[in-house]
C-alpha positions in Angstrom: -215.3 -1.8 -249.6 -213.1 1.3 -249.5 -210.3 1.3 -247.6 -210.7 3.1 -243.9 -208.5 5.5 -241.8 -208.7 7.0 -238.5 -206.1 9.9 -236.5 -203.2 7.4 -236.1 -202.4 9.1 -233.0 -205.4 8.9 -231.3 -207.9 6.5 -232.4 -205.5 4.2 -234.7 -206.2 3.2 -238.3 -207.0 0.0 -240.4 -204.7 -0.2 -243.5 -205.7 -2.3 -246.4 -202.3 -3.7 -248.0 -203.2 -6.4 -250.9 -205.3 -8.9 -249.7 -204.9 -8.5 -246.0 -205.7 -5.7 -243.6 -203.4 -4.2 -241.0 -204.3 -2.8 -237.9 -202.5 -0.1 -236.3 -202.5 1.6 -232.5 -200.5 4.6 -231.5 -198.9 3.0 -228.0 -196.9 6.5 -227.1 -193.0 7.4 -227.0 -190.8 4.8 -226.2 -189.2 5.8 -222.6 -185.8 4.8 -223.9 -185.0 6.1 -227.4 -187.9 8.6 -227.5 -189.4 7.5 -230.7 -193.0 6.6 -231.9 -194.5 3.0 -230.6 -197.3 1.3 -232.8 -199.2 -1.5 -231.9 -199.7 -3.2 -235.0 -202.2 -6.7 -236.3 -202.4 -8.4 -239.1 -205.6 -9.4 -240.0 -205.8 -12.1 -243.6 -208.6 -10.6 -246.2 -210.4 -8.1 -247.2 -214.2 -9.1 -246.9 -216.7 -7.7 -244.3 -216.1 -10.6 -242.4 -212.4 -9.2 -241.9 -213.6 -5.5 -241.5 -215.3 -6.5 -238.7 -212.7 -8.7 -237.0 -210.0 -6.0 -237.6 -213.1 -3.3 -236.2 -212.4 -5.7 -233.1 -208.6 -6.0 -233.2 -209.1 -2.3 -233.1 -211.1 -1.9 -230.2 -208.7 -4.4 -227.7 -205.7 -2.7 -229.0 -207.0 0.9 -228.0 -208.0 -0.5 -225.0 -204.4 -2.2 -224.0 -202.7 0.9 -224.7 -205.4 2.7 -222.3 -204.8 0.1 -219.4 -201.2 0.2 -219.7 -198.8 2.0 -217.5 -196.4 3.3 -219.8 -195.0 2.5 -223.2 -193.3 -0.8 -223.9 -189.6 -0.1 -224.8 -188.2 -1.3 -228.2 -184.4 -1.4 -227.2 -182.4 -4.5 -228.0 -182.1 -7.0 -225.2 -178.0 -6.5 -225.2 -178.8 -3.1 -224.0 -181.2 -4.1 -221.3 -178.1 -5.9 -219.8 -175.8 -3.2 -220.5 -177.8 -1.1 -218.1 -178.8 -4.1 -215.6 -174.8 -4.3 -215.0 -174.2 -1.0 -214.8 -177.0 -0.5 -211.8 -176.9 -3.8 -210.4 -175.3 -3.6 -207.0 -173.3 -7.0 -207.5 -169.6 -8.0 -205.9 -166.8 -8.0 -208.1 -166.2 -11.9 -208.0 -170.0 -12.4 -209.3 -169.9 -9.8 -211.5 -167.0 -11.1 -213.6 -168.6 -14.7 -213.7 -171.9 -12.7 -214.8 -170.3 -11.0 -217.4 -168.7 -14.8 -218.7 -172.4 -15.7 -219.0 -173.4 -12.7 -220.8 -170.9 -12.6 -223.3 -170.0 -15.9 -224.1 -174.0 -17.2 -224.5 -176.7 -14.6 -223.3 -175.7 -11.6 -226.2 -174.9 -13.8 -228.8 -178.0 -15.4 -228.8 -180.5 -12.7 -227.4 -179.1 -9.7 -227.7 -180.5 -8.7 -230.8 -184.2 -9.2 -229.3 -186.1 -6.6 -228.7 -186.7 -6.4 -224.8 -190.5 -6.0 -225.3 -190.8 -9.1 -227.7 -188.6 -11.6 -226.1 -190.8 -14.5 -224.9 -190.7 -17.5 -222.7 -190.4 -19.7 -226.2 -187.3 -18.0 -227.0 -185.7 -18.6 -223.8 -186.9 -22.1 -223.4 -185.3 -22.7 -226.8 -182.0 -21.6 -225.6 -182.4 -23.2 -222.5 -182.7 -26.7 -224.6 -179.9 -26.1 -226.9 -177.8 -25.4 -223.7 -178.5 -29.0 -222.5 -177.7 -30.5 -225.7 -174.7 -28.7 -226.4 -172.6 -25.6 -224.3 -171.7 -24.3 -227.8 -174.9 -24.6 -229.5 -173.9 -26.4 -232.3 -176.0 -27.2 -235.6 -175.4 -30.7 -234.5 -173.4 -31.7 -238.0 -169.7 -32.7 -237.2 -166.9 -29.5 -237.5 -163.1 -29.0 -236.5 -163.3 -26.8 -233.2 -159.6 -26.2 -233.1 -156.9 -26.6 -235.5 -153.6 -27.8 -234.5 -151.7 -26.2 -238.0 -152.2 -22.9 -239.4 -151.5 -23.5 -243.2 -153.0 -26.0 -245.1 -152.9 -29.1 -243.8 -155.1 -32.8 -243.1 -156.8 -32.2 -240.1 -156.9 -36.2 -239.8 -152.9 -36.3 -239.9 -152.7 -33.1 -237.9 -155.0 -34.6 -234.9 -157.1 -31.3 -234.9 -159.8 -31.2 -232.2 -163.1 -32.6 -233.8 -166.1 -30.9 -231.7 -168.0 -33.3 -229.9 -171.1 -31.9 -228.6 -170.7 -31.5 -224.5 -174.0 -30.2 -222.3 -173.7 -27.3 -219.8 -174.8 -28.5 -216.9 -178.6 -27.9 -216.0 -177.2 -25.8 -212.8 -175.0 -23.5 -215.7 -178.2 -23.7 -217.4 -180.0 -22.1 -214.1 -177.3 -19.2 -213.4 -178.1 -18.2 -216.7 -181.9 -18.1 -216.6 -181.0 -16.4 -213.3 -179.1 -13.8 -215.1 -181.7 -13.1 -218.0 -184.9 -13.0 -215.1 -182.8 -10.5 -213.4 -182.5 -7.7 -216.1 -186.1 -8.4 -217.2 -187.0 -8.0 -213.4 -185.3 -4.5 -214.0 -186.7 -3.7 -217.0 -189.7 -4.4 -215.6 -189.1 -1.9 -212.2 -188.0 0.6 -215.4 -191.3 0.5 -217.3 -189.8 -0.9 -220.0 -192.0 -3.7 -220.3 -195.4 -4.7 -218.1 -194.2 -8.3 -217.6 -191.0 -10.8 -217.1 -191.2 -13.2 -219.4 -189.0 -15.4 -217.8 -190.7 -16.6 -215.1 -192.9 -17.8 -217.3 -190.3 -19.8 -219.0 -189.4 -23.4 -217.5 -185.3 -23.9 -216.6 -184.0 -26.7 -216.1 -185.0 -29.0 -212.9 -182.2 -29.1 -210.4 -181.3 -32.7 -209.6 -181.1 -33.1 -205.8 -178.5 -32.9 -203.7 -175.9 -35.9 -203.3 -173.4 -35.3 -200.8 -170.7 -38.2 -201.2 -168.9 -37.6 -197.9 -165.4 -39.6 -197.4 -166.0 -42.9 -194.6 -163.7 -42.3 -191.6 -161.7 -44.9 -192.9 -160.9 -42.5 -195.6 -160.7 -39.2 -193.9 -158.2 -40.6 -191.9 -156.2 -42.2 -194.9 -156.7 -37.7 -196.4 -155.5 -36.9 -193.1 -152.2 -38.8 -192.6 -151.6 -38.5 -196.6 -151.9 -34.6 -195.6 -149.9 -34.3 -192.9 -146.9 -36.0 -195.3 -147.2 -33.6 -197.5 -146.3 -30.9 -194.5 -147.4 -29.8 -191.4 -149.7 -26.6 -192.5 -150.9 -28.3 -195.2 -152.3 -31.2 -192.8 -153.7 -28.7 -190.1 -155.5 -27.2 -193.0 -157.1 -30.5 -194.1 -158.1 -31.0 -190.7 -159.5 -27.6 -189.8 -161.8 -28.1 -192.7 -162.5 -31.3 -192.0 -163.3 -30.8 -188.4 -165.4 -27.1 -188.7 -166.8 -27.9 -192.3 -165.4 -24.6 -193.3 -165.8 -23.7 -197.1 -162.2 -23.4 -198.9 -162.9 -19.7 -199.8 -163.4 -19.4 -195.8 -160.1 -21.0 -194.8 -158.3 -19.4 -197.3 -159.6 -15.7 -195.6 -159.1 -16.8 -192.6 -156.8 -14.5 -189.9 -155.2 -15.0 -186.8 -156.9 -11.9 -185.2 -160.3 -14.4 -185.6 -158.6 -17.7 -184.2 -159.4 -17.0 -180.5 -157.1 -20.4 -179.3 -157.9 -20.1 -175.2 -161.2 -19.8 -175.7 -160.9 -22.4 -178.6 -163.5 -20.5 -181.1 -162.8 -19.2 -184.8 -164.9 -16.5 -186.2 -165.4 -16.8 -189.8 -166.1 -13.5 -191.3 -164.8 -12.5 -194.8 -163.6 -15.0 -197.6 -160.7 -14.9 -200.1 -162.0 -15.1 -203.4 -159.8 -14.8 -206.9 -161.1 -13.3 -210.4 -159.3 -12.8 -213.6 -155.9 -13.0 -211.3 -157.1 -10.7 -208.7 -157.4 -11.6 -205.1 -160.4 -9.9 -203.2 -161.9 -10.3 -200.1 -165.5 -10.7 -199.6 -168.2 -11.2 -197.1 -169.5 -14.8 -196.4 -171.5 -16.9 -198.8 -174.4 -16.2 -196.8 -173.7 -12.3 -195.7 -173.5 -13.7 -191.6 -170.8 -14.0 -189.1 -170.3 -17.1 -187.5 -168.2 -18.6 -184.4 -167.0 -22.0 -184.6 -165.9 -23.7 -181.6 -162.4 -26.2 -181.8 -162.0 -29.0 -180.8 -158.7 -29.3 -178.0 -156.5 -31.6 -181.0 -157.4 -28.6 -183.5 -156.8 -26.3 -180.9 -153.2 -27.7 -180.5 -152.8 -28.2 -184.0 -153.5 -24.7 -184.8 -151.0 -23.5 -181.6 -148.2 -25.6 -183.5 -149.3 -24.1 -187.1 -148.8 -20.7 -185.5 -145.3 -21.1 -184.2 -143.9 -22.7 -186.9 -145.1 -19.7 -189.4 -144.2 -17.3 -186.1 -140.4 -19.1 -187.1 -140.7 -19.3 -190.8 -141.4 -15.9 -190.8 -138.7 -14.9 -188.6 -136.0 -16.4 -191.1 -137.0 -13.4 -193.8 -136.9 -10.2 -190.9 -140.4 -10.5 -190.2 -143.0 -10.8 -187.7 -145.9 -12.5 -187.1 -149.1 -10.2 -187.2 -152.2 -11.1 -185.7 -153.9 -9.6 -188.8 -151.7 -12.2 -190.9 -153.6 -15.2 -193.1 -153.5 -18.4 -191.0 -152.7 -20.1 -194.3 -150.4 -18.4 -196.7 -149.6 -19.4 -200.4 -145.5 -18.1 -199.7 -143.4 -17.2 -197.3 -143.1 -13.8 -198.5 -141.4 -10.7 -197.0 -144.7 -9.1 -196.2 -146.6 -12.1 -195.6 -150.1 -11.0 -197.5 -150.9 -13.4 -199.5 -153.2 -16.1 -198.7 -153.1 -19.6 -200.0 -155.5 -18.9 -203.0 -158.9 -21.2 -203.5 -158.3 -22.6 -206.3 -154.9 -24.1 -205.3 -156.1 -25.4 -202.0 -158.4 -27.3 -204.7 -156.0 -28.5 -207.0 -153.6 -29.7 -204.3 -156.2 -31.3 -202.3 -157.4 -32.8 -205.6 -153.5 -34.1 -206.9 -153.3 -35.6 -203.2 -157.1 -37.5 -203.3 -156.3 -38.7 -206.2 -153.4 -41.0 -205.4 -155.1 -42.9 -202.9 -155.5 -46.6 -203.1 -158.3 -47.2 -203.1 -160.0 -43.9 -204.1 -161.9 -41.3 -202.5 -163.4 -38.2 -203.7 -161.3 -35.5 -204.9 -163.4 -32.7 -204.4 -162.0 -30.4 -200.8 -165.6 -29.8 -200.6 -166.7 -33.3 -199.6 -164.8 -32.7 -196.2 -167.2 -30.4 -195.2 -169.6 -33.0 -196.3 -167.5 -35.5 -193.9 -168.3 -33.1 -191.0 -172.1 -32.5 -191.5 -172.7 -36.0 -191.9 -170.5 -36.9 -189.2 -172.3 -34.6 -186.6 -175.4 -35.4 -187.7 -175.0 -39.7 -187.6 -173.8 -38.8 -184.0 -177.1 -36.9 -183.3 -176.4 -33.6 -182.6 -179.5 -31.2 -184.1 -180.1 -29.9 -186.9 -179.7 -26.4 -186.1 -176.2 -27.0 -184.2 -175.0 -28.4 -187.5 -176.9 -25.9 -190.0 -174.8 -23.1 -187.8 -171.6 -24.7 -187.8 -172.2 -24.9 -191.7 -172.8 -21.7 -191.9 -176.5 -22.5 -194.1 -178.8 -19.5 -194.0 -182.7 -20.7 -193.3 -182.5 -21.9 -189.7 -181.7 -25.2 -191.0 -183.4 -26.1 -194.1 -180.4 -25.6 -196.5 -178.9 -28.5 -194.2 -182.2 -30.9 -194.2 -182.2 -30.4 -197.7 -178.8 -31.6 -198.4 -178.5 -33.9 -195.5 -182.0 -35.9 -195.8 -181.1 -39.4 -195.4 -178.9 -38.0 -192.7 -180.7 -36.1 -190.8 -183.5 -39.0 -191.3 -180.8 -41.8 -189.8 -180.4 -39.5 -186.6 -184.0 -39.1 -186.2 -184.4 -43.1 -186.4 -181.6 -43.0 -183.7 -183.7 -40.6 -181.6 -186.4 -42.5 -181.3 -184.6 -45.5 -180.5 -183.3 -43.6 -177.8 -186.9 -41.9 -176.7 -188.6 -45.8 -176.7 -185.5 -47.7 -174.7 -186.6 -45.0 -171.7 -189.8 -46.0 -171.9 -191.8 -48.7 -169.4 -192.0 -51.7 -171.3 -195.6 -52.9 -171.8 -196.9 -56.1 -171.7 -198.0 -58.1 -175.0 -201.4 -57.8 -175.7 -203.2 -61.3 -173.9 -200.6 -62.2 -171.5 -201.1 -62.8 -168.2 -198.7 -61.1 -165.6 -197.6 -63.3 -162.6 
């Protein structure tokens, strides 16, 4: 049989090409670069059989180009992102761990991809070589750093032989999160009718597993704090008494410490990227008030005279608009004690307790959650205190057994008020 043509602009055409038969569908200007689209098929031999199946092919792809909205884009992938970042209305802080993400694993790897044929396979495929190895190795054994620049034995030099080293499965998310987010654009651009990713199955996320310190311990953190200095204790305790995040104390002023009415407001965090020191809104976006207990309350009173006197020593005076915790005793007294130091200090002083506890600041504000919540005050006192967005589910979540301990307690409570019945049978005198 001859070979067969139709308008490729309008109808589409069937192209014979050895032994196979292509099919090809004018799909309109791409939105992006302004070129020609095709949709093409491949169709194997050249009897009637196959006439009539690419006849068919054909038909469905006219009829997908009809029912679409507009053209499918052709761009690379890396682009896609390009313009995702450069529209996205994202803080600083994120934005710079986004751009880690992108660079170091999301380009590499996609950004060659056309945004209209990247498929749920592809990014399942990444997802798995993710969780087998960060650097996506070929899995055969290689030097990852050399310790000598000439020629040398690597053996004799001790270079660094790579040893494959998972991201964790909630890396593994953020970055499924990133790659859903500029398909989710592309999609709101027209570039493409569908995200692909949601189709595509991340990584589970393994419960929550709070490992709050006993009291035993916090009080061990405590009095090891407190020997370290005076401001460093009162900040071990205010976090360990309002389950503040480290981010939170860090921000926190002395124009938000109301001390007579013995309530905090926590409203903006201190945050650091690439060496810069920002200030941000709360990990939820929300304003809280915290109210002190009268020990933190006189703790915070002594905090605040002693840097009222520190300060005094350089010329200066104590603002109310002044950090509550700052990193130096500085002439102008704006720096905050950064995040990451209130970490690694915390961690340095966990770390030489006998026997040990958790190095992590964040378990404190476990400490208090679980804390509250074993004594039996409700969910939703705690959830606010937290600062957890969802009217308390963020807390339930984290705090199950906890939250199902106080519950146990509460009916204890609810069936000791109770008249005491009678067992079944027995006769009352």
């Amino acid at each position: 049989m001859a070979r067969r043509r139709s308008d490729g602009r309008q109808r589409g055409r069937i192209e014979q090409r050895g032994g196979s038969l292509r099919v090809v569908v004018y799909a309109g200007d791409d939105p992006v670069t302004g070129r020609r689209t095709y949709l093409r098929e491949n169709i194997r031999g050249t009897d009637d059989a196959a006439w009539r199946k690419a006849e068919n092919t054909l038909t469905q792809l006219r009829a997908r180009v009809l029912k679409q909205r507009s053209t499918a884009s052709t761009v690379r992938f890396d682009y896609a992102v390009d313009e995702w970042l450069r529209t996205a209305d994202i803080e600083q802080s994120t934005r710079d761990s986004y751009v880690g993400y992108i660079d170091r694993v999301i380009k590499p790897v996609l950004g060659d991809v056309a945004v209209n044929k990247l498929g749920a396979r592809q990014l399942e495929n990444l997802y798995a070589d993710l969780r087998r190895c960060r650097m996506r190795c070929d899995g055969k054994p290689f030097i990852e750093k050399h310790k000598a620049k000439d020629e040398h034995d690597c053996a004799v030099a001790e270079c660094v032989v790579h040893r494959c080293k998972p991201m964790a499965a909630s890396t593994v998310r953020q970055i499924h999160s990133i790659i859903s987010s500029v398909l989710n654009a592309a999609v709101r651009w027209e570039w493409i009718e569908s995200n692909p990713a949601k189709n595509a199955q991340r990584p589970k996320l393994r419960p929550p597993d709070p490992q709050p310190p006993t009291p035993a311990d916090a009080a061990r953190l405590v009095e090891a704090a407190f020997e370290l200095g005076d401001d460093w204790g009162t900040l071990v305790w205010l976090v360990m008494t309002t389950g503040m995040r480290r981010a939170e104390v860090a921000g926190l002023r002395w124009s938000r410490v109301d001390l007579d009415a013995e309530i905090i407001e926590i409203r903006h965090t201190y945050v650091q990227s690439k060496g810069r020191g920002l200030e941000k809104d709360t990990k939820t976006h929300q304003m809280r008030r915290v109210a002190l207990d009268s020990e933190t309350v006189t703790l915070l009173r002594a905090h605040k005279e002693n840097c009222r006197e520190e300060l005094a020593e350089v010329g200066v005076e104590l603002d109310e608009d002044m950090f509550v915790f700052m990193g130096a005793r500085s002439a102008d007294a704006t720096t905050p004690y950064p995040p990451d130091a209130i970490s690694r200090r915390y961690k340095r002083m966990a770390a030489r307790l006998k026997p040990p506890v958790n190095t992590h600041i964040h378990a404190l504000r476990h400490f208090s959650a679980t804390e509250l919540l074993s004594a039996g005050v409700d969910l939703r006192t705690v959830a606010g205190r937290l600062g957890h967005g969802g009217g308390g589910a963020t807390t339930l979540r984290v705090y199950a057994a906890w939250v199902a301990a106080s519950d146990r307690k509460a009916a204890e409570i609810l069936g000791s008020r109770l008249p005491k019945r009678p067992p079944k049978g027995s006769v009352e005198e």
